[in-house]
mmJSON file of the N, C-alpha and C atoms, coordinates in Angstrom:
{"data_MODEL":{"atom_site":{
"group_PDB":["ATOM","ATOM","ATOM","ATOM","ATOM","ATOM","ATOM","ATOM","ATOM","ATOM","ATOM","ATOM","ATOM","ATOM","ATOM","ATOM","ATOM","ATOM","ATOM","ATOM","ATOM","ATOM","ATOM","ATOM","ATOM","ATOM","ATOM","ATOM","ATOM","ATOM","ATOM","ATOM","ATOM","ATOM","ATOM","ATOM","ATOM","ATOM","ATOM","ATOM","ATOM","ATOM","ATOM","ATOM","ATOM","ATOM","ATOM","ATOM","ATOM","ATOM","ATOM","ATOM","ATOM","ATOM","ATOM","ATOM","ATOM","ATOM","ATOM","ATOM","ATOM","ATOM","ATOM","ATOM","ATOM","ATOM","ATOM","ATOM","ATOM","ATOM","ATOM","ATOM","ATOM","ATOM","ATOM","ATOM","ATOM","ATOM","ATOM","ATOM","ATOM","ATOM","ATOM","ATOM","ATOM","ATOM","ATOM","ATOM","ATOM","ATOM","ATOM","ATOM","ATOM","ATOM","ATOM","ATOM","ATOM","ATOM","ATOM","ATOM","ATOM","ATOM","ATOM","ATOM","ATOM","ATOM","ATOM","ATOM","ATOM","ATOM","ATOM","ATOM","ATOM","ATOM","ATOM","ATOM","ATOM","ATOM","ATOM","ATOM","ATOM","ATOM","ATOM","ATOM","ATOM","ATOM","ATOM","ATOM","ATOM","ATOM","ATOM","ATOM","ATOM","ATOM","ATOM","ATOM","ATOM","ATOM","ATOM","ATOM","ATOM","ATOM","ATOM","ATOM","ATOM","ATOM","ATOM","ATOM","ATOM","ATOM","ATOM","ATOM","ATOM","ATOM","ATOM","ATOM","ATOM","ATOM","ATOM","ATOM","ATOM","ATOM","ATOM","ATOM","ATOM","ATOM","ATOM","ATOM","ATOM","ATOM","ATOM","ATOM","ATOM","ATOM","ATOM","ATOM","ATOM","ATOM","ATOM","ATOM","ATOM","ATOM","ATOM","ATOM","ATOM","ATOM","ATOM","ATOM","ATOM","ATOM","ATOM","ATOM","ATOM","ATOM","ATOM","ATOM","ATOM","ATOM","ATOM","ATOM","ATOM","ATOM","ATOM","ATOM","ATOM","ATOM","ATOM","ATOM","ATOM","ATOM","ATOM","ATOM","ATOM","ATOM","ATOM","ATOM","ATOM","ATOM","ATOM","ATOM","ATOM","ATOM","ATOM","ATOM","ATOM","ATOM","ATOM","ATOM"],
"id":[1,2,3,4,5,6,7,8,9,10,11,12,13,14,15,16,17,18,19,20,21,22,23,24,25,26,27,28,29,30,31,32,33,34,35,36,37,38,39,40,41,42,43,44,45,46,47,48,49,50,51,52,53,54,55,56,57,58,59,60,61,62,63,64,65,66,67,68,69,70,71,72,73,74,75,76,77,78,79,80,81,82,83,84,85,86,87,88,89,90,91,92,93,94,95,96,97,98,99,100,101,102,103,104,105,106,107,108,109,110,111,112,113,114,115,116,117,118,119,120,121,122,123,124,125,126,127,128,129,130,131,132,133,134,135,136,137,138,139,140,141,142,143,144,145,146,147,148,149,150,151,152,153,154,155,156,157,158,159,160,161,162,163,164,165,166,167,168,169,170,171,172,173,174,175,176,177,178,179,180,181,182,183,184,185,186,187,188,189,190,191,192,193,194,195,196,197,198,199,200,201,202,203,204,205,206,207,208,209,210,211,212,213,214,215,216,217,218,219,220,221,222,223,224,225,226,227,228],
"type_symbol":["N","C","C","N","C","C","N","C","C","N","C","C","N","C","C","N","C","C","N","C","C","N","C","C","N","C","C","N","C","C","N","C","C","N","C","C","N","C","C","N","C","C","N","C","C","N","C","C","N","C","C","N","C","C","N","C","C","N","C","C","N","C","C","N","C","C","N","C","C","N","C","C","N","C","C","N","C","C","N","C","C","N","C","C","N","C","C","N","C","C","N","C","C","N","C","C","N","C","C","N","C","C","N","C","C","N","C","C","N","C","C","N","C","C","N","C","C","N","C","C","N","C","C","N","C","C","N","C","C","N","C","C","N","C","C","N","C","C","N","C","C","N","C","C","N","C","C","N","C","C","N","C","C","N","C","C","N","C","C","N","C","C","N","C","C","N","C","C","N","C","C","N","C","C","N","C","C","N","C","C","N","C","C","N","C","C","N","C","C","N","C","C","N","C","C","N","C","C","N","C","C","N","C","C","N","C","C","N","C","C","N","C","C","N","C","C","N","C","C","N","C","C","N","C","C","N","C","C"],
"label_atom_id":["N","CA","C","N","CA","C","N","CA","C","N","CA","C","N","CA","C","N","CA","C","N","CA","C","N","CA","C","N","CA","C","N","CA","C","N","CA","C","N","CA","C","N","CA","C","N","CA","C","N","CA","C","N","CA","C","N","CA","C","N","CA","C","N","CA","C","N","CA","C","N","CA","C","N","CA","C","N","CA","C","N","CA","C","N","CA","C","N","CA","C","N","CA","C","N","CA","C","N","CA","C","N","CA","C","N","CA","C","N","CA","C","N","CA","C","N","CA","C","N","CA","C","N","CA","C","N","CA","C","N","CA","C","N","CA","C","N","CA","C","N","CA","C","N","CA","C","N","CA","C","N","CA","C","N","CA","C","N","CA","C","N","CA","C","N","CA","C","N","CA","C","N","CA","C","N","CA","C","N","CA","C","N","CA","C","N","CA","C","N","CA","C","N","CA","C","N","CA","C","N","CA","C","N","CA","C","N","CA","C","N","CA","C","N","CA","C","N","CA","C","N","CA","C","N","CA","C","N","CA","C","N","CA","C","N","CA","C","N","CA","C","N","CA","C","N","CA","C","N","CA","C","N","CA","C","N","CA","C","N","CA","C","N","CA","C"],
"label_alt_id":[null,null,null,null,null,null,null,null,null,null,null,null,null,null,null,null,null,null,null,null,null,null,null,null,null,null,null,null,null,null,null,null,null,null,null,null,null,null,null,null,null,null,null,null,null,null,null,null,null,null,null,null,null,null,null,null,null,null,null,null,null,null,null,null,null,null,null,null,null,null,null,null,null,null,null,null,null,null,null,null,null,null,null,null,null,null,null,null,null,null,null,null,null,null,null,null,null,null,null,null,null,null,null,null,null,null,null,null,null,null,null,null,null,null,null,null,null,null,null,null,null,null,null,null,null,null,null,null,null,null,null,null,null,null,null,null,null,null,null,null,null,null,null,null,null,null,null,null,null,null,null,null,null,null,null,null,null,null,null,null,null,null,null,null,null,null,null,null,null,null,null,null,null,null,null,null,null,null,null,null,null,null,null,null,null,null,null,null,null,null,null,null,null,null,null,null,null,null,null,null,null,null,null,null,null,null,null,null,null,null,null,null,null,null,null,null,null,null,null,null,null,null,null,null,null,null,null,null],
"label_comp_id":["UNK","UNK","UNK","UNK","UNK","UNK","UNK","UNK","UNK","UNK","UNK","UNK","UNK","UNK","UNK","UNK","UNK","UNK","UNK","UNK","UNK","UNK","UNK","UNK","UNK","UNK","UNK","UNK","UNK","UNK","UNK","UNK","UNK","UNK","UNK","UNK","UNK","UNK","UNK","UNK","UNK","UNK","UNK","UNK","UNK","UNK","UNK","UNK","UNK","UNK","UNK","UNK","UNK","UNK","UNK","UNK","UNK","UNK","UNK","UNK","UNK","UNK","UNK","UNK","UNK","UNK","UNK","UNK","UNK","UNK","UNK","UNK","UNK","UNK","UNK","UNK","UNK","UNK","UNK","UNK","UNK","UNK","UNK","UNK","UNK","UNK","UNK","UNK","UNK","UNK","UNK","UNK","UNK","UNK","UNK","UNK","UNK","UNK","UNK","UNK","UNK","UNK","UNK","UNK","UNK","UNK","UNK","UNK","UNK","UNK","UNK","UNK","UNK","UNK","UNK","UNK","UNK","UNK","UNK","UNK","UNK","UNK","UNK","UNK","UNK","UNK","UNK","UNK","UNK","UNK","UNK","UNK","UNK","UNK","UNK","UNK","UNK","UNK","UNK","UNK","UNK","UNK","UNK","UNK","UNK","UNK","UNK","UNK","UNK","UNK","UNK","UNK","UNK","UNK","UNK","UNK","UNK","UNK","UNK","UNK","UNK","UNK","UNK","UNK","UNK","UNK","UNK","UNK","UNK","UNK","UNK","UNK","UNK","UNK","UNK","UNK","UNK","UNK","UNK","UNK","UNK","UNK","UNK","UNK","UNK","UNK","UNK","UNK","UNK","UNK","UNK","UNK","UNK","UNK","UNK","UNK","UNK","UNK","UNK","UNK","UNK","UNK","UNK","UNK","UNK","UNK","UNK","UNK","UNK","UNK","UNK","UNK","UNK","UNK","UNK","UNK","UNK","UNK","UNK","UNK","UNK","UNK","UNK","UNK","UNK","UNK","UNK","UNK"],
"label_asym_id":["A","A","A","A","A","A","A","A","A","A","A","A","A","A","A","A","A","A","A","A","A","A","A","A","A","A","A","A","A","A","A","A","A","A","A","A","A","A","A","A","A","A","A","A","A","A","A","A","A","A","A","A","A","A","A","A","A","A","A","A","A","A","A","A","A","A","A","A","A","A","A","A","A","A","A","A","A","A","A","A","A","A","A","A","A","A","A","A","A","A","A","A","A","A","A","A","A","A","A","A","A","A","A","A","A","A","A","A","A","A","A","A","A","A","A","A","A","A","A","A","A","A","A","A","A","A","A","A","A","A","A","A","A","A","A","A","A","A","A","A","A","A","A","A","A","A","A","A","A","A","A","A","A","A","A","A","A","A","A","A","A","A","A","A","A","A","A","A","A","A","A","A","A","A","A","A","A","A","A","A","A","A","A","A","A","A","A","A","A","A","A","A","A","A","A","A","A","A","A","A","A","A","A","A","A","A","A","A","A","A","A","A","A","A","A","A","A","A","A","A","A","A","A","A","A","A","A","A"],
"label_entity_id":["1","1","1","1","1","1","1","1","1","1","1","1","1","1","1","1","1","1","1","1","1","1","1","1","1","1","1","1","1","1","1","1","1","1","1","1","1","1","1","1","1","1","1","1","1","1","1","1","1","1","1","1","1","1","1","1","1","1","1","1","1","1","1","1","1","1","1","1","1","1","1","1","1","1","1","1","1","1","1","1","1","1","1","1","1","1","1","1","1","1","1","1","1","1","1","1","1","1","1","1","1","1","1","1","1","1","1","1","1","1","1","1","1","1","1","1","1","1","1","1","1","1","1","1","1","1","1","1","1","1","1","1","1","1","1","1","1","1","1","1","1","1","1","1","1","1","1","1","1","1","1","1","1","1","1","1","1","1","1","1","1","1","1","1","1","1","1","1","1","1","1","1","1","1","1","1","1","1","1","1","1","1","1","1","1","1","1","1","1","1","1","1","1","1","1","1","1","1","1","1","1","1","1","1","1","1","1","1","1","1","1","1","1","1","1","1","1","1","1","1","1","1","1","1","1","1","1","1"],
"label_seq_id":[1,1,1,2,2,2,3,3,3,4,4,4,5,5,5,6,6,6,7,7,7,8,8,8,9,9,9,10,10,10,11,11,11,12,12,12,13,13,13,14,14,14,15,15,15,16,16,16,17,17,17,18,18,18,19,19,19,20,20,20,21,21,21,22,22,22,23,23,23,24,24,24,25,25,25,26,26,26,27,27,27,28,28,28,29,29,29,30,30,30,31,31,31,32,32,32,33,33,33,34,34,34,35,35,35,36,36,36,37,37,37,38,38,38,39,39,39,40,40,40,41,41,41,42,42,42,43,43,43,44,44,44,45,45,45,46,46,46,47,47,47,48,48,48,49,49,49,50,50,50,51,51,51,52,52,52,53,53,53,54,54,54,55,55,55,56,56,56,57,57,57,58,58,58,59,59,59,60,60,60,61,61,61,62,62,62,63,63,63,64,64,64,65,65,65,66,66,66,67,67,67,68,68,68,69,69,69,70,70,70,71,71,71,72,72,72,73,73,73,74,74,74,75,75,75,76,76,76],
"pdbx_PDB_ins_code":[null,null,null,null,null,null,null,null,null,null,null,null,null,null,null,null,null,null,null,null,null,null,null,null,null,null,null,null,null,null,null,null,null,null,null,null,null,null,null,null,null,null,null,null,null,null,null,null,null,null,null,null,null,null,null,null,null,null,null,null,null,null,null,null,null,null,null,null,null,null,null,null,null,null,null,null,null,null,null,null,null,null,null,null,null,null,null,null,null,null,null,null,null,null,null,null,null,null,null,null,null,null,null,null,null,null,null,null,null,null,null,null,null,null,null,null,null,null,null,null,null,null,null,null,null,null,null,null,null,null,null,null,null,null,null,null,null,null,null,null,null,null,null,null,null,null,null,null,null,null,null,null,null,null,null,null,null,null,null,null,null,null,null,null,null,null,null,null,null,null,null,null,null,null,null,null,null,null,null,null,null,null,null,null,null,null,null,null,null,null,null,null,null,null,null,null,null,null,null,null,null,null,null,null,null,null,null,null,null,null,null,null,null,null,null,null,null,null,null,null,null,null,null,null,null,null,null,null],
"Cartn_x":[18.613,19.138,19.641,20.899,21.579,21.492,21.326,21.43,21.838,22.469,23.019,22.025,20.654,19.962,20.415,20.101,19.602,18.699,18.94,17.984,16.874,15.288,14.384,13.913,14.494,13.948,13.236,11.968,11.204,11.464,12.925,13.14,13.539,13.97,14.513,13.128,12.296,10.993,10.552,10.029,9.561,10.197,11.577,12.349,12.015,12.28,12.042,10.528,9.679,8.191,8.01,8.455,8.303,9.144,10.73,11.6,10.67,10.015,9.313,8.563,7.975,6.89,6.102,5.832,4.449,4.405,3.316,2.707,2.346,2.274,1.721,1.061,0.245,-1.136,-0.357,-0.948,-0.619,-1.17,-2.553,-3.209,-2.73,-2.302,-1.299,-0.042,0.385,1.715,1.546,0.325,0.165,-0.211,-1.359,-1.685,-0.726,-0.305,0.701,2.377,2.995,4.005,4.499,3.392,3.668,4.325,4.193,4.908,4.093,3.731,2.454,2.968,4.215,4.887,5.04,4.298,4.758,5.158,4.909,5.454,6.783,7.158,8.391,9.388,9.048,9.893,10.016,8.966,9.384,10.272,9.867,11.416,12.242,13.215,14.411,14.503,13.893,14.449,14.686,14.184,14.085,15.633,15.691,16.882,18.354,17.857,19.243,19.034,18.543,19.021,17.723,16.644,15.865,14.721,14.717,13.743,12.335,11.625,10.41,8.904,7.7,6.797,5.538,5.072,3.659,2.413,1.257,-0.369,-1.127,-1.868,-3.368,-4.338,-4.9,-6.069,-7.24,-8.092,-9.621,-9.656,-10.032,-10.294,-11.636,-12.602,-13.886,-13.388,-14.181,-14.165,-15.989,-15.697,-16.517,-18.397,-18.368,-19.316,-20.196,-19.748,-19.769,-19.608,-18.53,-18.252,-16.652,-16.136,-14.617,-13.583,-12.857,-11.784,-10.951,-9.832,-8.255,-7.04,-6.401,-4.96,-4.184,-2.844,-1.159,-0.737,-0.755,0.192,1.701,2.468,3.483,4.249,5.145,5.947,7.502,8.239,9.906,9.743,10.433,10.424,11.419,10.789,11.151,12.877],
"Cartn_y":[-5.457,-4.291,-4.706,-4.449,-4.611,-3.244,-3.921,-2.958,-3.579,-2.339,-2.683,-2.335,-2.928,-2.623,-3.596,-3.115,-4.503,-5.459,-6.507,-7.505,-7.555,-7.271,-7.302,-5.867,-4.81,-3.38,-3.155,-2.404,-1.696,-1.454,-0.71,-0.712,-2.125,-2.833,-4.135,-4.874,-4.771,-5.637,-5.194,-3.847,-2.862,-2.794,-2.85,-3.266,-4.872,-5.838,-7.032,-6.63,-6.85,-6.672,-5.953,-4.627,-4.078,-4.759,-5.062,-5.914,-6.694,-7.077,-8.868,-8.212,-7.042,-6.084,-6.192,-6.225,-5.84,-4.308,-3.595,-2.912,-2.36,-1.268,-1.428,-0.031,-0.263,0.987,1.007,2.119,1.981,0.885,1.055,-0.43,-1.801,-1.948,-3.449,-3.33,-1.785,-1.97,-2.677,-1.826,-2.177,-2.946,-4.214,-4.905,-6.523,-6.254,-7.404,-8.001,-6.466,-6.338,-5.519,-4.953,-5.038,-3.152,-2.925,-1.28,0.099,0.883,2.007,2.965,3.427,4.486,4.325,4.151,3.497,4.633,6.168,7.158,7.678,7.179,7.792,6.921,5.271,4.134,4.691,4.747,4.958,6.172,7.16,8.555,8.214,7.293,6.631,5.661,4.837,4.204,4.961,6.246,7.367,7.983,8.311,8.814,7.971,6.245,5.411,5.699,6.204,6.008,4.792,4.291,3.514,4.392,4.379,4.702,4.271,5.318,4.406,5.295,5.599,6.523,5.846,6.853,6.674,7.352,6.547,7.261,7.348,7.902,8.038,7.07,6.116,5.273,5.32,4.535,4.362,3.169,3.353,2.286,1.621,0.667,0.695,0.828,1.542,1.492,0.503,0.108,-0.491,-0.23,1.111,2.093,1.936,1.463,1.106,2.729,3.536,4.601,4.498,4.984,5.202,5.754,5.735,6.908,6.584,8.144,7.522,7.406,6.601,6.189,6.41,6.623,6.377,4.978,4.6,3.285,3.978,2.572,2.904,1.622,1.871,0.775,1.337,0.11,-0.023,0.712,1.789,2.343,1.371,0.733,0.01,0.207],
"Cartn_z":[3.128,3.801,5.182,5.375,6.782,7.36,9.142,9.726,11.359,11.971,13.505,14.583,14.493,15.733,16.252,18.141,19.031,18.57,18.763,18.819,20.268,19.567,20.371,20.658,19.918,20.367,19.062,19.746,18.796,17.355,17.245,15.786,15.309,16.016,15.126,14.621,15.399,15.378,14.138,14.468,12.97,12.011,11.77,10.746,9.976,10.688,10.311,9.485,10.184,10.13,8.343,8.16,7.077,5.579,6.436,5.244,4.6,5.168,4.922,3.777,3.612,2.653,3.281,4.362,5.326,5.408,5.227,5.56,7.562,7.66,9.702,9.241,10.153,10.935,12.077,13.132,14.697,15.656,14.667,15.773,15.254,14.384,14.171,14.6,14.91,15.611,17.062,17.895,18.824,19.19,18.371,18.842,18.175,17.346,16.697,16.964,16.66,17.168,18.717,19.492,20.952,21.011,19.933,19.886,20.012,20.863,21.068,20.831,20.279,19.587,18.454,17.537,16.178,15.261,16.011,15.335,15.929,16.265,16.866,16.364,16.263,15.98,14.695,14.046,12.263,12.281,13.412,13.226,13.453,14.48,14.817,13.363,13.129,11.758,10.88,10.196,9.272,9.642,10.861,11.472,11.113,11.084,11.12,9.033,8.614,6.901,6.453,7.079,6.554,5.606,4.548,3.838,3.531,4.746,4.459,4.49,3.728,3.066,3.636,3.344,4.541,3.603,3.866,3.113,4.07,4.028,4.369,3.691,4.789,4.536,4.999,4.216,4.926,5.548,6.657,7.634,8.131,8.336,8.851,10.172,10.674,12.112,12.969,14.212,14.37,14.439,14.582,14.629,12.713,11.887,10.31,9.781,9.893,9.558,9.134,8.613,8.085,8.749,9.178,9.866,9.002,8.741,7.902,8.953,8.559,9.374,8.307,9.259,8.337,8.179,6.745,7.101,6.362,6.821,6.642,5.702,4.996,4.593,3.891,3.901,3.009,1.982,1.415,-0.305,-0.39,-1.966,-2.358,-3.502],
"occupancy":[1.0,1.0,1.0,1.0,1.0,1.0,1.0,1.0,1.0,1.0,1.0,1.0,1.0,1.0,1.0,1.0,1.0,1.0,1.0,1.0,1.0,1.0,1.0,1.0,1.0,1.0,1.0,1.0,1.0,1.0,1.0,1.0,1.0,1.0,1.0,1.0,1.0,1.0,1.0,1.0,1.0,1.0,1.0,1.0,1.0,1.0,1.0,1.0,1.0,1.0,1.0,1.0,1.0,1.0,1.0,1.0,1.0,1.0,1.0,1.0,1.0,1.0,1.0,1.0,1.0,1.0,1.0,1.0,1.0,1.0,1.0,1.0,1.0,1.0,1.0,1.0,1.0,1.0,1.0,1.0,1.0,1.0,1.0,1.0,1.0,1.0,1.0,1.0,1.0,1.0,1.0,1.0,1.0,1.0,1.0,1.0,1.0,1.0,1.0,1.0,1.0,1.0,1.0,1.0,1.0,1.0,1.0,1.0,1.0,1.0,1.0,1.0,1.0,1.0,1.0,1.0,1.0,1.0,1.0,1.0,1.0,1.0,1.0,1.0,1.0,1.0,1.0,1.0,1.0,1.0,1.0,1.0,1.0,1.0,1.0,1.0,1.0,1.0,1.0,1.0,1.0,1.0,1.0,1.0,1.0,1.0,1.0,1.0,1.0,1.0,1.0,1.0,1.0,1.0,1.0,1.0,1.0,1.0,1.0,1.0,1.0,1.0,1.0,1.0,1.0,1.0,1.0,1.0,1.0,1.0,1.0,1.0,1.0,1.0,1.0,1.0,1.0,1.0,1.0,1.0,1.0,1.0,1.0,1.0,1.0,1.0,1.0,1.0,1.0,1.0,1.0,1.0,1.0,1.0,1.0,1.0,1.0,1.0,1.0,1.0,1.0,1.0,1.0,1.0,1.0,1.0,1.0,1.0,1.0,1.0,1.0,1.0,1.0,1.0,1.0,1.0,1.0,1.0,1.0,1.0,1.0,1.0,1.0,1.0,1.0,1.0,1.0,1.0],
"B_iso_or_equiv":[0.0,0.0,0.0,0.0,0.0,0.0,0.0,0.0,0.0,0.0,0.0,0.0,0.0,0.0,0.0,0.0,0.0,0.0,0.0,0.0,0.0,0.0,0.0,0.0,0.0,0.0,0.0,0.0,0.0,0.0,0.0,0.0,0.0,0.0,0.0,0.0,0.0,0.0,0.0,0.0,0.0,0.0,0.0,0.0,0.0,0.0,0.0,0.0,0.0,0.0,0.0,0.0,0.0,0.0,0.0,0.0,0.0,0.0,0.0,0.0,0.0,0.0,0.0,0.0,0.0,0.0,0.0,0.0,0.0,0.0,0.0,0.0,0.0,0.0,0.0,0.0,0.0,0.0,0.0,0.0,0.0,0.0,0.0,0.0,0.0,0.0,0.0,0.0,0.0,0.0,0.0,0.0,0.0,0.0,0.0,0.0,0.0,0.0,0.0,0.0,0.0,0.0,0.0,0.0,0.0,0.0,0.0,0.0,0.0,0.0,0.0,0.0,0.0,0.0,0.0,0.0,0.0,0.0,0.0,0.0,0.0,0.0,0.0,0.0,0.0,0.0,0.0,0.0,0.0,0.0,0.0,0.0,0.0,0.0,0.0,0.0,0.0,0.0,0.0,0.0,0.0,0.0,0.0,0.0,0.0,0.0,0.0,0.0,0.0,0.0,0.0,0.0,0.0,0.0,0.0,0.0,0.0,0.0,0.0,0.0,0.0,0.0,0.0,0.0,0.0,0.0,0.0,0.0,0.0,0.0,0.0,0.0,0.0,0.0,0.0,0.0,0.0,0.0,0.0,0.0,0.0,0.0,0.0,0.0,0.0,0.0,0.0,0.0,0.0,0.0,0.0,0.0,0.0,0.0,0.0,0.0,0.0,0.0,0.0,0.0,0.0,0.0,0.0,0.0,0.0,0.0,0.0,0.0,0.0,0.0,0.0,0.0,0.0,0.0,0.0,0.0,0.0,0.0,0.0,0.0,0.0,0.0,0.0,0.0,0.0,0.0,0.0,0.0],
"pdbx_formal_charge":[null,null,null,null,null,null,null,null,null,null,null,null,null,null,null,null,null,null,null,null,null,null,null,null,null,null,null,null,null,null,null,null,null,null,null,null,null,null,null,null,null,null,null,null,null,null,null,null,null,null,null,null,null,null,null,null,null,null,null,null,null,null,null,null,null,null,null,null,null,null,null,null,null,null,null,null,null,null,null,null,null,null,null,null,null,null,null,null,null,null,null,null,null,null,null,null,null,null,null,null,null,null,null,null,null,null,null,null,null,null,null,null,null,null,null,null,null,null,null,null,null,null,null,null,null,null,null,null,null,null,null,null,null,null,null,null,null,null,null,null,null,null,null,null,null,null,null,null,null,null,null,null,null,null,null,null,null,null,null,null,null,null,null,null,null,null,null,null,null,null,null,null,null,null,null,null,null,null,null,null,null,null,null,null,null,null,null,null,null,null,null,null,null,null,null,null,null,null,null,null,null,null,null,null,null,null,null,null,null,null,null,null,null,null,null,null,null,null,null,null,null,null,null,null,null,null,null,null],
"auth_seq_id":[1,1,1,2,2,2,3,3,3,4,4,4,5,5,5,6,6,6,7,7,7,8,8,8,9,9,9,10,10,10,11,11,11,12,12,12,13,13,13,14,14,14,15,15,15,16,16,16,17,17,17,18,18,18,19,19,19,20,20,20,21,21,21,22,22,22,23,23,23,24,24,24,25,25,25,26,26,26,27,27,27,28,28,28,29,29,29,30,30,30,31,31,31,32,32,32,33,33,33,34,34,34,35,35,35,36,36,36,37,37,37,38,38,38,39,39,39,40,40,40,41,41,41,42,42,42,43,43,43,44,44,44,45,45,45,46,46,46,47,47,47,48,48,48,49,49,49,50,50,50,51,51,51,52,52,52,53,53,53,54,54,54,55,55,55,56,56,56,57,57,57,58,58,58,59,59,59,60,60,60,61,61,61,62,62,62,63,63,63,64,64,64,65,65,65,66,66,66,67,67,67,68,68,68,69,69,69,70,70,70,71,71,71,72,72,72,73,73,73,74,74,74,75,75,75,76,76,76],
"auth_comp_id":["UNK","UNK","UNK","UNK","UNK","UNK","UNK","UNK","UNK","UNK","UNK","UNK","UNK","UNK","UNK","UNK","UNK","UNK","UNK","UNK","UNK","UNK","UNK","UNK","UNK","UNK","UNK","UNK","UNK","UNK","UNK","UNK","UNK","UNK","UNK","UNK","UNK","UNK","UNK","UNK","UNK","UNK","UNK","UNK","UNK","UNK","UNK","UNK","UNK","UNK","UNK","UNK","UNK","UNK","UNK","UNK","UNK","UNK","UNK","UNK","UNK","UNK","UNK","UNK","UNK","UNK","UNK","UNK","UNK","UNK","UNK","UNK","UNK","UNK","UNK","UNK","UNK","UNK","UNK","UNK","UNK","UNK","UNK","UNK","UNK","UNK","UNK","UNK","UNK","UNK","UNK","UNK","UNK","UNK","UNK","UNK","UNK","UNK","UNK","UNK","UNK","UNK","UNK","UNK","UNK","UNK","UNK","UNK","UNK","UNK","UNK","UNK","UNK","UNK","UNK","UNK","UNK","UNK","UNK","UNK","UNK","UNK","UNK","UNK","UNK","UNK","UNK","UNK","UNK","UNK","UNK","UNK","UNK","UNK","UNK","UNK","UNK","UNK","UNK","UNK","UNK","UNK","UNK","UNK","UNK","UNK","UNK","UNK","UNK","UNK","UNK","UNK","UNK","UNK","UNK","UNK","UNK","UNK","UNK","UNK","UNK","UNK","UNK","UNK","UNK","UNK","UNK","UNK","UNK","UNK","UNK","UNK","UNK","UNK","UNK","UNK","UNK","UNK","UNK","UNK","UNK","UNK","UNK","UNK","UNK","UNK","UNK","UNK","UNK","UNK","UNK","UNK","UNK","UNK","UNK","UNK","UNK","UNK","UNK","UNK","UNK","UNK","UNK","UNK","UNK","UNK","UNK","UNK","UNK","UNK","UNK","UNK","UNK","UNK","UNK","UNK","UNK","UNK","UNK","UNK","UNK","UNK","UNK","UNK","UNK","UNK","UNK","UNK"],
"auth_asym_id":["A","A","A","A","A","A","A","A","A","A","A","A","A","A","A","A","A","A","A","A","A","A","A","A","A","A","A","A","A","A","A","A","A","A","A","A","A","A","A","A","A","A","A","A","A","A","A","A","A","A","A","A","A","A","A","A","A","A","A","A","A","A","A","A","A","A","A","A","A","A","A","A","A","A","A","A","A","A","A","A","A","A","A","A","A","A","A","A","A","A","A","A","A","A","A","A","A","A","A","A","A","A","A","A","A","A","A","A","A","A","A","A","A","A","A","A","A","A","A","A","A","A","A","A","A","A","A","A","A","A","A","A","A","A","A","A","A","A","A","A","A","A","A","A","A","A","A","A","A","A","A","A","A","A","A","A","A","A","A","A","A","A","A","A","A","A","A","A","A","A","A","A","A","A","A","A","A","A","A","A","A","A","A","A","A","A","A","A","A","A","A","A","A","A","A","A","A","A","A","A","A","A","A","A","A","A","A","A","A","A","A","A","A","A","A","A","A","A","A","A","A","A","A","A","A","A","A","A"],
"auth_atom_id":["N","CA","C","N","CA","C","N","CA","C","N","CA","C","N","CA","C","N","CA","C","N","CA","C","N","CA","C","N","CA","C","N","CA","C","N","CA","C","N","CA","C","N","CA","C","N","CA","C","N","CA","C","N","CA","C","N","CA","C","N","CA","C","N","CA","C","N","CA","C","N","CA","C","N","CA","C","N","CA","C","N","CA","C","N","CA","C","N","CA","C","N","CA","C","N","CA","C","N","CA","C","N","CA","C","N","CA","C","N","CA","C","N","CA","C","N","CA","C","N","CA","C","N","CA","C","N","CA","C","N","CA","C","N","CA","C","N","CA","C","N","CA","C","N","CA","C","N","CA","C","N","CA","C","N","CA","C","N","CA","C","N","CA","C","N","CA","C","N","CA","C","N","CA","C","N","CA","C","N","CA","C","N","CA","C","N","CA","C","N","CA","C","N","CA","C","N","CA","C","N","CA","C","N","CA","C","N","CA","C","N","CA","C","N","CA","C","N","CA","C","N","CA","C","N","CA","C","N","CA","C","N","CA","C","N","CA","C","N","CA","C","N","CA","C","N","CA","C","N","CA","C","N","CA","C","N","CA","C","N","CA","C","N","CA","C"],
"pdbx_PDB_model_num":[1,1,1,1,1,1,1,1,1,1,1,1,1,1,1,1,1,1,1,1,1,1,1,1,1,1,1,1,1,1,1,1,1,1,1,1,1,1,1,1,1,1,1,1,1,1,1,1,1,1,1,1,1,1,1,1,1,1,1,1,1,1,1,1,1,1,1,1,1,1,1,1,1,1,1,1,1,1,1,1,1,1,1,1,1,1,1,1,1,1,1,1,1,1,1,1,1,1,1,1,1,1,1,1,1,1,1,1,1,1,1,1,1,1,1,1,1,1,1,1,1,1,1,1,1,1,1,1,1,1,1,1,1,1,1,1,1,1,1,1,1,1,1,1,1,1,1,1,1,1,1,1,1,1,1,1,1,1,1,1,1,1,1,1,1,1,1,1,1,1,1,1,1,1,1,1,1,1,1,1,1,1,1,1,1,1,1,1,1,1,1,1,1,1,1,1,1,1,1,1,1,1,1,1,1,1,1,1,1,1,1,1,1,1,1,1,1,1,1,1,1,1,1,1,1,1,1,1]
}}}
């Protein structure tokens, strides 16, 4: 899939990142790829025509209890 982002902005990063079939949470946005809006980036990509679907997960959290997060990824 081609596309005309900048090189080095948020969506280009998150683009690459998902092409590859990676999967992102917010805290791997933030702590991997450097991005603390990871809901807004996925609305601007959604916005440029990128098709991309989101679940609800279980997560451990450090406390040994569960919380759910959104991940997100490419429809394939």
């Amino acid at each position: 899939m081609k596309t005309n982002f900048k090189l080095g902005t948020h969506k280009q990063i998150l683009f690459d990142h998902l092409n590859k079939g990676n999967k992102i949470t917010t805290r791997d946005a933030m702590i991997h790829l450097g991005i603390g809006d990871l809901q807004g980036t996925i609305r601007d990509l959604k916005e440029s025509g990128i098709p991309i679907s989101s679940k609800y997960i279980s997560v451990p959290t450090r406390y040994g209890k569960n919380a759910t997060v959104k991940e997100y990824k490419l429809l394939s």
